[in-house]
N, C-alpha and C positions, 0 to 999 in steps of 0.2 A: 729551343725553337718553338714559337707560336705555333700553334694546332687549331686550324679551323674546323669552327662548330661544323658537324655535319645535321642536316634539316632532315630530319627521318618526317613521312607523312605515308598513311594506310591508303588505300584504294578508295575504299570510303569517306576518306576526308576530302580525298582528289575531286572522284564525284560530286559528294556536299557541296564544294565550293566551284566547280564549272558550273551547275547545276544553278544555285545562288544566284555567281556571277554572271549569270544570262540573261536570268530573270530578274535580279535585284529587289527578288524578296524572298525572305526563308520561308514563307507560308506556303507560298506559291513554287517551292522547292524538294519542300516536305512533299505536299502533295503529288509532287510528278513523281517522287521517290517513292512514296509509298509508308513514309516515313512518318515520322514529328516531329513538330518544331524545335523542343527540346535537343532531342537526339542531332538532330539539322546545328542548330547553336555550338553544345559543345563539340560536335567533329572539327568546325570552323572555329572554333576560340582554340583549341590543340594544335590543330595548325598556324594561326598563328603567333601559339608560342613557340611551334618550335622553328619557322620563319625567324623571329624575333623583330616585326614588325606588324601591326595592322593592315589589315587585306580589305575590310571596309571601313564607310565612316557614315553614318548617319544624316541626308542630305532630304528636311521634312518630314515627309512618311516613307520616305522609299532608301533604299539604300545607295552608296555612291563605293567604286572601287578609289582603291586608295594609290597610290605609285605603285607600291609593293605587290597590290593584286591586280593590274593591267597585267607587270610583269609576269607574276606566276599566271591569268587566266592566259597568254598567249603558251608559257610552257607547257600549262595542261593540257594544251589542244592538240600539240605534236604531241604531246605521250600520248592522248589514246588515240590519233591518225597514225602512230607508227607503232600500238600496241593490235589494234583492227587492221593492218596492214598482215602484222605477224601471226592473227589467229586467220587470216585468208590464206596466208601461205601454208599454216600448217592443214587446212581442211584439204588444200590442195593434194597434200604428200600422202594425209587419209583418203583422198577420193570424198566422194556424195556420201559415201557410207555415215560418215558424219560430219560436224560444221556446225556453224551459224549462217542466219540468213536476218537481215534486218532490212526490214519494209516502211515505209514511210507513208501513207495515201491519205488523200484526199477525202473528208467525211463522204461522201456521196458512192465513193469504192469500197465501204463498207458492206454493201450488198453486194456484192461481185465477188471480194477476195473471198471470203469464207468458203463459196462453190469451190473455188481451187484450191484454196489452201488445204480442206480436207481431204480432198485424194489425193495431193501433193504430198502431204504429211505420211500418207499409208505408202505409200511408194516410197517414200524415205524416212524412216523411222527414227533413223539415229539422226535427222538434221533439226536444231533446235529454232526455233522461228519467232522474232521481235515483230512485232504490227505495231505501229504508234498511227491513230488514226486523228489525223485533229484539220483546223480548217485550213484555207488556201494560204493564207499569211505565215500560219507558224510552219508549215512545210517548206514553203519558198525560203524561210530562215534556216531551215535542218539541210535545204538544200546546196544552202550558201555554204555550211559549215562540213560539208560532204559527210554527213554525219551516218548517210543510212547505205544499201548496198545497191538498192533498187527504189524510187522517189513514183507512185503513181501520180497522176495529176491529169485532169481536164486539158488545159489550156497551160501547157508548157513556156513556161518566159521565151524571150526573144534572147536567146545568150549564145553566141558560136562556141563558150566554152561549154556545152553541154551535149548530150546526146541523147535523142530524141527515138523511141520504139513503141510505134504505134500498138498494141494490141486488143483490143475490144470495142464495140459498141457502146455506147451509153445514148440511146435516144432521151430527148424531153419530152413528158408530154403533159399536157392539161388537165389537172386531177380535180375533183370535187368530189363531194359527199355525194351518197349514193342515191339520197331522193333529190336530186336538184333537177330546178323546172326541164335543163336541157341535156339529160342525163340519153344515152341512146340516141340522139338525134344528132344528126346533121348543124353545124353553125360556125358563123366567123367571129372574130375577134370583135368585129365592130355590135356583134349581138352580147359581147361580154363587157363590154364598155362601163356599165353602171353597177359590174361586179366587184367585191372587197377582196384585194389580190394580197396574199400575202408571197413575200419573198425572202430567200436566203438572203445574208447579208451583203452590204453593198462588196463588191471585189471580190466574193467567189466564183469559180469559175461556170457554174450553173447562170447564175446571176448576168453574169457577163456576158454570155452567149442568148440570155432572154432580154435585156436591153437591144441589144444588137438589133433582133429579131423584131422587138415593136418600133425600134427609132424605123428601121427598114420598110416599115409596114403602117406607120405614121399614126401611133398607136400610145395612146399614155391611159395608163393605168390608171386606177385609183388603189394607190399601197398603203393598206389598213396597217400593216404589218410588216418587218421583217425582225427573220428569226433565225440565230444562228445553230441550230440542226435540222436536220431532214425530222427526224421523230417529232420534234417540236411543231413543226409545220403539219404533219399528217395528222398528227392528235387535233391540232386546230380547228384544220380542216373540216376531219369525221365530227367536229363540235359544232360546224356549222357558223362558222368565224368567217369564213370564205373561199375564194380557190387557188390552187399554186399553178406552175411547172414544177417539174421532180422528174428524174430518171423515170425511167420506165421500172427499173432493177426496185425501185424502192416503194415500187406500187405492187409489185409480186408478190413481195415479201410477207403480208400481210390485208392485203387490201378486201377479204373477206370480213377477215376479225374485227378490221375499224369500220368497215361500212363504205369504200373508198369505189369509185370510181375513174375511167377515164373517158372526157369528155372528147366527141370527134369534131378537131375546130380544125378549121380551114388554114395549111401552112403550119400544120403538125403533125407528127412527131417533130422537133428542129434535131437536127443531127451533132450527137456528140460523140466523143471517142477518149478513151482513156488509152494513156500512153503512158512507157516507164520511162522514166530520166535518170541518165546520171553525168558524172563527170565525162567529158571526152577524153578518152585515151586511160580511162580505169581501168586495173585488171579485176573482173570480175571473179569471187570465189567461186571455188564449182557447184556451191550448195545455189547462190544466185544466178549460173549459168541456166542450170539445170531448173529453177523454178520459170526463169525468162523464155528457157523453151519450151515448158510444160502451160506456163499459160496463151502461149502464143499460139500454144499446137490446138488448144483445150477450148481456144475463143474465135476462132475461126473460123 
């Protein structure tokens, strides 16, 4: 009787290749891993020998899935949706005392979590905690793929499959260097007119709420710049390059050391709020209950 091959593949190769096949480049794979390219290569040539088909194919400079890897990228998705299903149920049966907790946010929540995460983390010692902190578009992608336990974000999508918990503040306000002509003083938008604005990238969710706010206010810029991090922008800034909006959270932070200012303009602070998201109807692990209630309680 014929005996079918059985496909053995490591953790690691599984990885490698969701990882890859998201990104559809091993550079840009390594790097999220933490990894090399090299090491990235042969995980994914192992698999697929022992596949016994090709999982990518060469399409330009980028790479293309192949039949065989559509296939396996959808199987790899249920194993680790029902392997994070089964490390939620067991944190459950330990209690908070330990677990995993996996975060997702929005660069701009950068300045906020770390305030909670560290007395969250003292108050539970044994819970191990994932941050992936990156811009609006690749979380709105982690969020598609429910990949984290708790998703922060500005300006939550319009989805009824999701579920929406408001908790913190995040004002805008109008930063400049610290010697500028209207530094302390009183002024409107229309005295800022002939200013070099640099901005977050177009569709983040800072961004989106400061369009808003000049279409509203019949207000066009002049945008010398846009730059995809907040750090990027304040280092600009204190260069004397021009002036932003930015949280408030990301002018505390620092805003002695660069020389930072906040300017008092007319129709600001614009009000922002960070909220967590996730799937409706998730069951949350208790190590994620417990930080949902601890930041809830903690920003209030």
């Amino acid at each position: 009787m014929h005996r079918q091959a059985v496909i053995r593949a490591t953790n690691q190769q599984l990885l490698a290749f969701e990882t890859t096949a998201r990104l559809l480049s091993m550079t840009q794979a390594a790097r999220e891993l933490h990894s090399s390219q090299p090491t990235i290569s042969i995980q994914l040539r192992d698999l697929a020998e022992s596949v016994g088909m090709p999982l990518f194919e060469q399409q330009g400079k980028r790479l293309r899935l192949t039949e065989a890897g559509l296939e396996l990228q959808e199987t790899v998705r249920e194993i680790f949706s029902h392997w994070a299903r089964f490390e939620s149920r067991i944190s459950e049966l330990r209690g908070v005392q330990r677990g995993r907790l996996r975060l997702a946010a929005v660069t701009t929540a950068e300045y906020l979590l770390p305030q909670l995460l560290g007395p969250f983390c003292e108050a539970y010692p044994g819970v191990e905690v994932e941050l992936a902190v990156e811009n609006r578009s690749t979380i709105l992608q982690r969020l598609e793929r429910d990949a984290d336990d708790l998703t922060v974000i500005m300006i939550p999508p319009d989805d009824k499959r999701l579920r929406v918990l408001p908790f913190a503040e995040n004002p805008l306000v109008v930063i400049a260097a610290a010697g500028h002509r209207l530094a302390g003083k009183k002024c409107t938008l229309k005295q800022l007119q002939e200013e070099r604005w640099l901005l977050r990238e177009p569709g983040s969710g800072g961004r989106l709420i400061v369009e808003a706010h000049f279409k509203q206010e019949n207000f066009s810029p002049r945008i010398a710049m846009a730059l995809g991090s907040n750090e990027a922008i304040k280092h600009a800034v204190a260069g004397g390059l021009g002036i932003t909006v930015l949280s408030r959270h990301a002018l505390r932070q620092d805003a002695g050391e660069l020389g930072l200012v906040e300017l008092k303009v007319a129709g600001f602070p614009l009000p922002g709020r960070f909220s967590f998201v996730m799937r409706e109807g998730r069951r949350l692990s208790p190590a994620a209950e417990a930080f949902l209630q601890f930041a809830q309680a903690h920003t209030a």
